[in-house]
N, C-alpha and C positions, 0 to 999 in steps of 0.2 A: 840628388836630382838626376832622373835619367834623360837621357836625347830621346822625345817623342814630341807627338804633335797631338793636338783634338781636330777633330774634324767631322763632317758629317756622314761619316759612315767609316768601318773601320778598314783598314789594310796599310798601307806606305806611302810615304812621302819623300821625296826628296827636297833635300836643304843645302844651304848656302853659306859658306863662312867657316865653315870648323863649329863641333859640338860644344867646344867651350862659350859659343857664344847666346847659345840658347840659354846660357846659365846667367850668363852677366848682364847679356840682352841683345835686343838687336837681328836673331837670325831669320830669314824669310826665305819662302820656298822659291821666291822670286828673284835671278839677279839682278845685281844693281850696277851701276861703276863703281863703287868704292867694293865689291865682293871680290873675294880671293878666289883664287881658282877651285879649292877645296869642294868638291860635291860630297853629300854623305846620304844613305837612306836610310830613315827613323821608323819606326813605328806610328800608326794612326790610328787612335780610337774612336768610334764614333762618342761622341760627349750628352748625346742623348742617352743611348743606350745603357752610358757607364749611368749614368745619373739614376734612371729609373730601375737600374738594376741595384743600386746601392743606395736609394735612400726612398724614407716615403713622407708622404706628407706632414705628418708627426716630427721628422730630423729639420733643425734649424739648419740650412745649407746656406753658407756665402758664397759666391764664384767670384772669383777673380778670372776677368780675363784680359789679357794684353796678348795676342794673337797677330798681331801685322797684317791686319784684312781680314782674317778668316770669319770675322765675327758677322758681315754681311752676307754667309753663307749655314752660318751654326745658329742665331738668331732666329731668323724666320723658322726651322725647322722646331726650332725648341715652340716657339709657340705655337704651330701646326700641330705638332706631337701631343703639347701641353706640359713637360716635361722643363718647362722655363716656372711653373707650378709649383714647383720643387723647391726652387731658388726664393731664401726671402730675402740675401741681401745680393746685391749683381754692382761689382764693382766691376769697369769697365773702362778701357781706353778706346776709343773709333780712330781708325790708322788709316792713313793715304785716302783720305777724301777732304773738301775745302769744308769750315766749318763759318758754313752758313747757316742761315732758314731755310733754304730750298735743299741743302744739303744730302746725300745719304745718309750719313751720321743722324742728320736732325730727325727725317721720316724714321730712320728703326730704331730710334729712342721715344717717337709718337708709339711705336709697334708695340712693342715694352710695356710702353705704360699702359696703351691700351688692351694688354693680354693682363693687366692686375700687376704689373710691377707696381711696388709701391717705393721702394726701399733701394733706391738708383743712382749711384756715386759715379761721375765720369772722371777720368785723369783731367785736369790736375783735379785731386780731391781736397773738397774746403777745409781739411786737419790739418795739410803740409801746410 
């Protein structure tokens, strides 16, 4: 695994915590109080671009993403783009919003669906 980020267009990010924890979990561009002093700067790919450059509609594509927020920014863009298209299965965690009806979470999981997700796991997923 290398220290990088997705995001909605490509160049740098800065993070939070030490690279190790992007591995194990937990890192956010965002600090927190429990964040260590450690700053680092990753690489950022745009996650549309990688997608529609490596795969077509013919490749079975899963995404997983667990992102710490970023997904109410890469979301909308994938289904603007169409590039969420791609995607037949979209595992997904929604992070730092209240998980209600009125939700964020809940609206760009409507978004999702209504762009033809079909195929939509959110954490916790019904296997564990």
């Amino acid at each position: 695994l290398l220290p990088a980020a997705v995001g909605r267009k490509d160049g740098f990010m800065w993070m939070n915590d030490g690279p190790e924890m992007m591995i194990t979990g937990g890192a956010t561009h965002q600090p927190t109080s429990k964040s260590r002093i450690e700053r680092y700067r990753v690489h950022q790919v745009d996650l549309s671009a990688w997608l529609r450059t490596s795969f077509s509609e013919a490749d079975f594509v899963v995404l997983k993403l667990d992102i710490e927020g970023g997904e109410h920014m890469i979301i909308p863009k994938m289904v603007q783009d169409g590039t969420l298209k791609l995607v037949d299965v979209l595992l997904w965690e929604c992070h730092h919003m209240p998980r209600s009806w009125k939700s964020p979470c809940h609206k760009l999981l409507k978004t999702v669906r209504g762009s033809g997700g079909e195929r939509i796991y959110e954490d916790p997923y019904p296997w564990t």
